[in-house]
C-alpha positions in Angstrom: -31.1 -16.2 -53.0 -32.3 -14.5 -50.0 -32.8 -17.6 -47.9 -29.5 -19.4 -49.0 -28.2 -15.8 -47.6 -29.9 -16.2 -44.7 -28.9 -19.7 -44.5 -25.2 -18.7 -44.9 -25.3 -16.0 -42.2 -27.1 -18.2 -39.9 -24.1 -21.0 -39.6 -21.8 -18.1 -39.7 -23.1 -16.7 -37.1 -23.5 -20.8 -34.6 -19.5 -21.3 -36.0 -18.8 -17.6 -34.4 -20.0 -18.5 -31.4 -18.7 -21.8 -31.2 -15.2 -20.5 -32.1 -16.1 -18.2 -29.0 -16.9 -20.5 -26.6 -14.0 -22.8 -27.7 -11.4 -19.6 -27.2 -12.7 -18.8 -23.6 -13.1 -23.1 -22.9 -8.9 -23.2 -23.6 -8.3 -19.5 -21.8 -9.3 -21.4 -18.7 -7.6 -24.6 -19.5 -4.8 -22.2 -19.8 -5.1 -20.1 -16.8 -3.2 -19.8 -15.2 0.3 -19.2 -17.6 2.1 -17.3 -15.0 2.6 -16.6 -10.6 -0.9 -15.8 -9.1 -0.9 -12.8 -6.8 -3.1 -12.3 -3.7 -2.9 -9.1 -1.9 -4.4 -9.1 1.4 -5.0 -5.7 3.6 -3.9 -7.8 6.7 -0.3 -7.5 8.4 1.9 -10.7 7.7 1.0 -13.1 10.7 -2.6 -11.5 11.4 -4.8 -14.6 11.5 -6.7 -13.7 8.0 -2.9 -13.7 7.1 -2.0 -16.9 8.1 -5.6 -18.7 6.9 -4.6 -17.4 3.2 -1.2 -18.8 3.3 -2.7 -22.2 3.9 -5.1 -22.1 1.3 -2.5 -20.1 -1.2 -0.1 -23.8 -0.5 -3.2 -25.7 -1.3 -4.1 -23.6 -4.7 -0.4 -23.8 -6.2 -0.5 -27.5 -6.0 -3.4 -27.5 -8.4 -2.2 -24.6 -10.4 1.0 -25.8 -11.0 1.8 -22.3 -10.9 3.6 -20.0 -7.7 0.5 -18.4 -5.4 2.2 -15.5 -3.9 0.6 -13.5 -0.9 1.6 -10.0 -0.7 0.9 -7.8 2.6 -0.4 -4.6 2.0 -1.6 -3.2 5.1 -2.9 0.1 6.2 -5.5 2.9 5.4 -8.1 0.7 6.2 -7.5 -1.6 3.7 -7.0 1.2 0.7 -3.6 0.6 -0.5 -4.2 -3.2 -1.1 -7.5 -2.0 -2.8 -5.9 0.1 -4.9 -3.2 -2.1 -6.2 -5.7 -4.4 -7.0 -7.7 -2.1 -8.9 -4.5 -1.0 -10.9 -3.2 -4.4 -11.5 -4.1 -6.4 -15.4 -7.7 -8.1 -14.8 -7.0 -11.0 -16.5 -7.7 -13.3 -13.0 -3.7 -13.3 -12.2 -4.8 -10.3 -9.1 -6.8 -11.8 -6.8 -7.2 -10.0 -3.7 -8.6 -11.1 0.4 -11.2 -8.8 1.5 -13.7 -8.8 5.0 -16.9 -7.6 6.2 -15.3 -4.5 7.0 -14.3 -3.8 3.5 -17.6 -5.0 2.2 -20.1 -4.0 4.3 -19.4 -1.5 7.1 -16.7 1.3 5.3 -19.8 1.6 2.7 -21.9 3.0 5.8 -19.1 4.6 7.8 -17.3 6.7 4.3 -19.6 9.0 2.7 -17.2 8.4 0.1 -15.3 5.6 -1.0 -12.1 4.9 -3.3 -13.7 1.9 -4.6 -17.1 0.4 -5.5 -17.8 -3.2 -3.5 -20.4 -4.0 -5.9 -18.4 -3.1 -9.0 -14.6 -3.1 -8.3 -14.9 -7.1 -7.4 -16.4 -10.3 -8.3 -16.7 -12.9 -5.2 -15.0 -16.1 -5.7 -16.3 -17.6 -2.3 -16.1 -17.0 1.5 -12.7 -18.5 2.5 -14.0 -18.6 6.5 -15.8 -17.1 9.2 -15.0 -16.8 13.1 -17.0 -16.0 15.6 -16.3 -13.9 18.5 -15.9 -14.4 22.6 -16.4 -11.8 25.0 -13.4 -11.5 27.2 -12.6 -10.0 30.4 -9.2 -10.5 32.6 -8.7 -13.4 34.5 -9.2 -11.4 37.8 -11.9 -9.7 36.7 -15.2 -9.4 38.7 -17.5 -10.0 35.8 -18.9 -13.8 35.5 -21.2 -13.0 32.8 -22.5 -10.8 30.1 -25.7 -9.9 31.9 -23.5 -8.7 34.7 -21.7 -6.3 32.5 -24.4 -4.8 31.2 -26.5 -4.2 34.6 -23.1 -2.6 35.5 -23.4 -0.2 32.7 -27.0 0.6 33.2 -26.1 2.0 36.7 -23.0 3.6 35.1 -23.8 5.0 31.9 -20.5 6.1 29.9 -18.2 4.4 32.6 -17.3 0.9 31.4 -15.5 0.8 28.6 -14.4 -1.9 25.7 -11.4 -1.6 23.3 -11.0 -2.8 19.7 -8.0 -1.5 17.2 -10.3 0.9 15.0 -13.7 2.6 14.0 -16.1 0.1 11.7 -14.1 -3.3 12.3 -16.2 -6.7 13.6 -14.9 -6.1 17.4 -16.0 -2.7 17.3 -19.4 -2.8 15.4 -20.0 -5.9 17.8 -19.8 -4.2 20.8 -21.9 -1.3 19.7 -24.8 -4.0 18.3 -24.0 -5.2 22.1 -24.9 -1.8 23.9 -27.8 -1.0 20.9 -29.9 -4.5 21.7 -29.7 -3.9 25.8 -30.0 0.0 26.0 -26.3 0.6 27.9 -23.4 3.2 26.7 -20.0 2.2 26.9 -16.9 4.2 26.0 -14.7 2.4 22.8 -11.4 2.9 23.2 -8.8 2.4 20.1 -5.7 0.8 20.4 -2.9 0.1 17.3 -2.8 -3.3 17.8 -4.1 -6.1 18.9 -1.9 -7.6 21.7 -2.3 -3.9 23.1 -5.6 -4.2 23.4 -6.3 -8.0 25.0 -3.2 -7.1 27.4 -5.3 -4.1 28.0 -8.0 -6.9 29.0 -5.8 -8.9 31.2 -4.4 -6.1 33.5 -7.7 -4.6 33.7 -7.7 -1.7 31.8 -10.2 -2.6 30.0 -13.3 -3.8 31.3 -14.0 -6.1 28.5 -13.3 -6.4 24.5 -15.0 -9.1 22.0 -11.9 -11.2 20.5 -11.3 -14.3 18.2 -9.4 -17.4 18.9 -6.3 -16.1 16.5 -6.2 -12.6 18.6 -7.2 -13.6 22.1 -6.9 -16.8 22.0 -2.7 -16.8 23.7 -3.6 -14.9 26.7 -6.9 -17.0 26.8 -4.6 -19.9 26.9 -1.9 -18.7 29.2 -4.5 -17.4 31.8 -4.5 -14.1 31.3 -8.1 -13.3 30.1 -10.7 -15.9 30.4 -13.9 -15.8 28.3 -17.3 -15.8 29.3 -19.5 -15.8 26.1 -19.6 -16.7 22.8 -20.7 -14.5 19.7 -22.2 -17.5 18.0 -26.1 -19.0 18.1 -24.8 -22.1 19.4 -21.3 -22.9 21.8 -17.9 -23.7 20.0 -17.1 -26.9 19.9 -13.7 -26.4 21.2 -14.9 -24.2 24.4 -18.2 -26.3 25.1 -18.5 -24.6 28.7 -18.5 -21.3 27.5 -22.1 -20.1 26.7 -23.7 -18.0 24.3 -24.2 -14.5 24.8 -28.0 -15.1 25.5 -27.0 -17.6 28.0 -24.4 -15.7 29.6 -27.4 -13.1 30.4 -27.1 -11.1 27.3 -29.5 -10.5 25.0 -31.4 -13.0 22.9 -30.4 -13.9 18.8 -27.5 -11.6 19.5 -24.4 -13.1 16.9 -21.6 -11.7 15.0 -19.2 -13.0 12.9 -15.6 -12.3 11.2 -15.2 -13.6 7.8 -13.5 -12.8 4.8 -13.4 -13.8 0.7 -11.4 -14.1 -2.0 -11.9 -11.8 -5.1 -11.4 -11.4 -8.8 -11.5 -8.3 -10.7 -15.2 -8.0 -12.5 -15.3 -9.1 -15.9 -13.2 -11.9 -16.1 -14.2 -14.7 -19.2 -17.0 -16.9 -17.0 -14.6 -20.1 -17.7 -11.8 -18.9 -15.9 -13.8 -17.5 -13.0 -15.4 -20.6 -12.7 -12.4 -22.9 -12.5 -10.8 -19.8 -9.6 -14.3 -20.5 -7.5 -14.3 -24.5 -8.2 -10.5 -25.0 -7.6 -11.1 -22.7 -4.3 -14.3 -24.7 -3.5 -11.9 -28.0 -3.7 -9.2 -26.7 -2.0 -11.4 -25.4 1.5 -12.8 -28.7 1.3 -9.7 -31.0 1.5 -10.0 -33.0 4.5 -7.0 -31.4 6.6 -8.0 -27.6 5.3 -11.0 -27.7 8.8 -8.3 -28.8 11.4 -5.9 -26.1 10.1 -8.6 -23.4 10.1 -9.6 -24.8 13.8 -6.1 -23.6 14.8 -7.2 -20.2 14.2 -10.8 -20.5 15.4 -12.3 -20.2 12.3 -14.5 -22.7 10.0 -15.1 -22.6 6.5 -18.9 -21.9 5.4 -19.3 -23.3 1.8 -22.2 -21.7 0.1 -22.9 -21.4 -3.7 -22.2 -17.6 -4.9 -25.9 -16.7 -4.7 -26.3 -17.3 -1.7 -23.0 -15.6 -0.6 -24.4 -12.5 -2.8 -27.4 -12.9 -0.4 -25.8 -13.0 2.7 -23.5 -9.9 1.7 -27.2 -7.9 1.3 -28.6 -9.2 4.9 -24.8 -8.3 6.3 -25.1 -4.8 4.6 -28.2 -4.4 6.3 -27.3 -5.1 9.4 -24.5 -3.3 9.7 -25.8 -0.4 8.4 -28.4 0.0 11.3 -25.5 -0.5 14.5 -23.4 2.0 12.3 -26.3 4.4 12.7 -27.0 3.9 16.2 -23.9 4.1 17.1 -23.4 7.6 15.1 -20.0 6.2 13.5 -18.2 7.7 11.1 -15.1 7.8 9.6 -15.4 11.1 7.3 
């Protein structure tokens, strides 16, 4: 009797979780039954902006469903946060995050209005960009190892500009004077095309800026750059050299990039067919000439290793933050 109970509650138990499986199998054949949402932090237009739009057209075509980006700029990237965070977790909220959100606010808040381990589950990396080092198209610095000798006989006189405390221009620079010894004054401007005009009349003595930000005044003549942030030259400035070559110091990089997020605890099913549809979509053939327009490349890695590069960004971050003595408490 006690075996044929046994028994009984054994298949009970195997048709349970079948059943289960099964119910979370058709959820995702489901998903999505209504619009898709992605809030992003970044101003309408803003490169990250504009890369999400093309990848939000390509994502609606396979959903059949609208893939609406909403702009939620400001507070550093709180108010989008904390819509997100509010919003039904049921993988209808995605939301566009960067390495500033990720791994450089931990450092530079003692305390934060969200948890980036907790509050989010990656879906991928949607692209990364490196940086160049500009200066104005008059300007008397040639290369990067002239701008730093120049701050090493003028400590605290040269200065560099980016649009906050703890963003990739910033924390760049500061990695820049922490691996050659120099101090340099940051200067903040509200908004980009402040800051890179800034550049071009002279202002400023230099700033680190992408293709989408610097990239018109690059074009027009205005600023003209002199190194790249990358281990290797762009392809589409091939007479630009790397920061090591340009004088500067030796495995110095940084990078811009950004993801695509799902609220934690979604049913594994439909967070796999988010990160595989995703995966497809960055992969289509014209997705890499449309990113090229904004100087930024796609970097398709499985979600282990994008956990793992998080860590060793984290890490990084953490020790410029500290040399440079930044906070924003």
């Amino acid at each position: 009797m006690r075996r044929s109970f046994l028994i009984a509650a054994t298949a009970s138990a195997s048709l349970l979780a079948l059943g289960t499986a099964a119910q979370a199998q058709a959820h995702a054949t489901d998903w999505p039954t209504k619009t898709v949402r992605i809030t992003t932090p970044f101003p309408a237009g803003a490169g990250p902006d504009a890369a999400l739009r093309v990848l939000a057209e390509k994502l609606q075509k396979r959903w059949g469903k609208p893939v609406v980006v909403e702009n939620k700029p400001g507070a550093n990237g709180f108010i989008a946060i904390d819509g997100f965070k509010r919003a039904t977790p049921d993988g209808h909220e995605l939301i566009q995050l960067d390495n500033s959100h990720l791994v450089a606010y931990p450092h530079l808040f003692k305390k934060l209005p969200y948890d980036p381990v907790k509050d989010f589950e990656q879906v991928a990396p949607l692209f990364r960009t490196y940086f160049f080092v500009a200066v104005g198209a008059g300007s008397k610095y040639k290369t990067v190892g002239e701008i730093m000798a120049d701050a090493k006989a003028n400590p605290g006189k040269l200065n560099y500009g980016s649009w906050s405390v703890g963003n990739p221009v910033h924390l760049g620079s500061a990695l820049l004077e922490a691996m050659t010894g120099t101090e340099m004054q940051h200067v903040i401007y509200k908004e980009t095309s402040m800051l890179y005009t800034a550049v071009a009349t002279g202002e400023m003595n230099w700033s680190l800026g992408s293709l989408a930000t610097a990239g018109a005044l690059q074009k027009g003549g205005k600023i003209k750059f002199i190194a790249v942030t990358a281990p290797k030259r762009h392809p589409a400035f091939p007479d630009v050299p790397t920061v090591a070559e340009s004088g500067g110091p030796a495995g110095y990089e940084m990078t811009g990039w950004t993801t695509l997020a799902t609220p934690p605890g979604l049913p594994k099913a439909v967070a796999e067919k988010i990160q595989k549809d995703v995966d497809a979509a960055l992969a289509e053939p014209d997705m890499a000439q449309r990113f090229a327009a904004f100087g930024y490349e796609a970097f398709p890695v499985t979600r282990e290793q994008f956990k793992a590069f998080i860590g060793a960004e984290s890490v990084k971050y953490a020790d410029v933050i500290k040399r440079a003595k930044a906070s924003l408490d």
